[in-house]
C-alpha atoms as one frame of an Amber mdcrd trajectory, in Angstrom:
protein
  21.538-100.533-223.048  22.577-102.598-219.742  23.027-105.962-220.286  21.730
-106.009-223.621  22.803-107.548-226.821  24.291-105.307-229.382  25.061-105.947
-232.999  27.581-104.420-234.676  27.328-101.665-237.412  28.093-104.255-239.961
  27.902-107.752-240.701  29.868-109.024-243.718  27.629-109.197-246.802  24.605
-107.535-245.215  25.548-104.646-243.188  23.360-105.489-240.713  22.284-108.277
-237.775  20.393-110.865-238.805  17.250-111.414-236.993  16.462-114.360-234.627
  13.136-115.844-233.400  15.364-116.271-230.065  16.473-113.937-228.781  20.774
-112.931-228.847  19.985-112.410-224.772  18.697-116.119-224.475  21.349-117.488
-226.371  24.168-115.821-224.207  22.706-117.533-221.311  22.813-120.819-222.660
  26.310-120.140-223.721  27.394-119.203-220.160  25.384-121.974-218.968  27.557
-124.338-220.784  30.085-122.860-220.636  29.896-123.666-216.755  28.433-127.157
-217.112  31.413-128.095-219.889  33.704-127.608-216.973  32.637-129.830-214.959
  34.030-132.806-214.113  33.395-136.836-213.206  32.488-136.885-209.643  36.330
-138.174-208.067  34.023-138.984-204.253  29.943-139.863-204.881  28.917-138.946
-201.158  31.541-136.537-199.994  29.760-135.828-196.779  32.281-133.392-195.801
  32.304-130.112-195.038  32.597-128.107-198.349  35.221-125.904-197.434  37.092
-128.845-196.217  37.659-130.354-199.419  38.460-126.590-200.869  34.922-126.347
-202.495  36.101-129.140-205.335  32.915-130.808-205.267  30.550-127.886-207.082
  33.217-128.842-210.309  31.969-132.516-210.130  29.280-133.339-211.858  26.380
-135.009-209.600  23.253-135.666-211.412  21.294-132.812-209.217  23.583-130.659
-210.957  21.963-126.993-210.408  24.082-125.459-213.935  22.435-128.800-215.839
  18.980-128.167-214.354  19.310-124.774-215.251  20.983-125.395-218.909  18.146
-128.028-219.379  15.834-125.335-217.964  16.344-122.914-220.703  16.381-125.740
-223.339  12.764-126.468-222.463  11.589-122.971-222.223  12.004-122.131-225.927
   9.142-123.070-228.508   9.304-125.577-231.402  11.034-122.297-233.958  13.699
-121.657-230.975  15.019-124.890-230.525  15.513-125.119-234.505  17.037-121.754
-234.685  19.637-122.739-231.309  20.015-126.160-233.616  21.492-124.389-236.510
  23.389-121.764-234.604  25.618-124.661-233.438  25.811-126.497-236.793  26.702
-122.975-237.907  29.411-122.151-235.283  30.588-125.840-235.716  31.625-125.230
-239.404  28.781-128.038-241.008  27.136-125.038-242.596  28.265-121.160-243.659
  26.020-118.265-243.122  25.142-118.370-246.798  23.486-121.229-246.064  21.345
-120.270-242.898  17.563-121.086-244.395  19.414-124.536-245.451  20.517-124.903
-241.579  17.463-123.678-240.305  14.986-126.118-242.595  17.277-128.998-241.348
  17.630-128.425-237.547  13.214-128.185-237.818  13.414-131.536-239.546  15.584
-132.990-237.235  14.580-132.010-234.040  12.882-134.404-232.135  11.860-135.469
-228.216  15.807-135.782-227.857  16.355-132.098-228.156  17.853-131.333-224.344
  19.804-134.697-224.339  21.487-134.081-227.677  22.491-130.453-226.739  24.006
-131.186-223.486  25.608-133.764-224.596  27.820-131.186-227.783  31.525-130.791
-226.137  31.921-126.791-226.334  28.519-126.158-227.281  28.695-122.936-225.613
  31.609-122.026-228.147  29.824-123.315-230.994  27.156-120.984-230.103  28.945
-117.892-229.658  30.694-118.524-233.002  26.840-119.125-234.544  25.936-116.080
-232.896  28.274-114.129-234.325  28.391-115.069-238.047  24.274-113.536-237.471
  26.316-110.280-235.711  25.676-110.325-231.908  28.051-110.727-229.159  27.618
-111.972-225.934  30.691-109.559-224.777  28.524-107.547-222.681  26.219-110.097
-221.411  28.755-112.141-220.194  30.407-108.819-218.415  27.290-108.427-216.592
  26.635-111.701-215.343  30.439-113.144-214.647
């Protein structure tokens, strides 16, 4: 399977992956996607006007509101449906430790309460939400291992 998400054989307590309205594949590229924007840094110079490789290429770490990894996180945010955004909700609230896997329909009935026209700005505003998502991810047994292979 290239490129694809693959859960493991077992997954404590069920023996098997838990299924998602969104898909493991979308959720890997919102990880790497913040991943990449969590790196980023306050711009140091606001019109560098330089050439890039002058300044050793520092500026696509500084964070300038054109951003293309934030249009492209907040790109993905608004591509998923009303069920998606609740399920990407709880996955972080999940890999963040506020709720245990036992407790997934609990997660999942809160983050559809909760969500709201705020969705994007909340999200990309979670230090490590990338992390928090992988560990989510995981607890419902997928990996982003190969995805992230393919794409890095």
């Amino acid at each position: 399977m290239d490129g694809i998400v693959s859960p493991p054989d077992t997954v404590i307590g069920t023996g098997m992956a838990t299924m998602l309205n969104v898909s493991p594949e979308t959720v890997c590229y919102i990880i790497v996607k913040a991943r990449e924007f969590d790196a980023k840094v306050d711009v140091d110079e606001p019109d560098p006007g330089s050439n890039p490789s002058d300044g050793g290429m520092r500026e696509i770490l500084e964070d300038y509101e054109d951003d293309p990894t934030l249009l492209e996180l907040t790109g993905a945010f608004l591509s998923l449906n009303d069920e998606q955004k609740a399920e990407l909700l709880a996955l972080v609230w999940l890999g963040r430790g506020d709720y245990v896997i036992g407790d997934w329909d609990e997660a999942l009935a809160t983050a559809r309460e909760t969500l709201d026209r705020h969705f994007v700005r909340y999200m990309t505003g979670i230090p490590l939400l990338g992390d928090f998502l992988e560990e989510g991810l995981s607890q419902h047994g997928y990996s982003c291992t190969e995805f992230e292979i393919d794409r890095l």
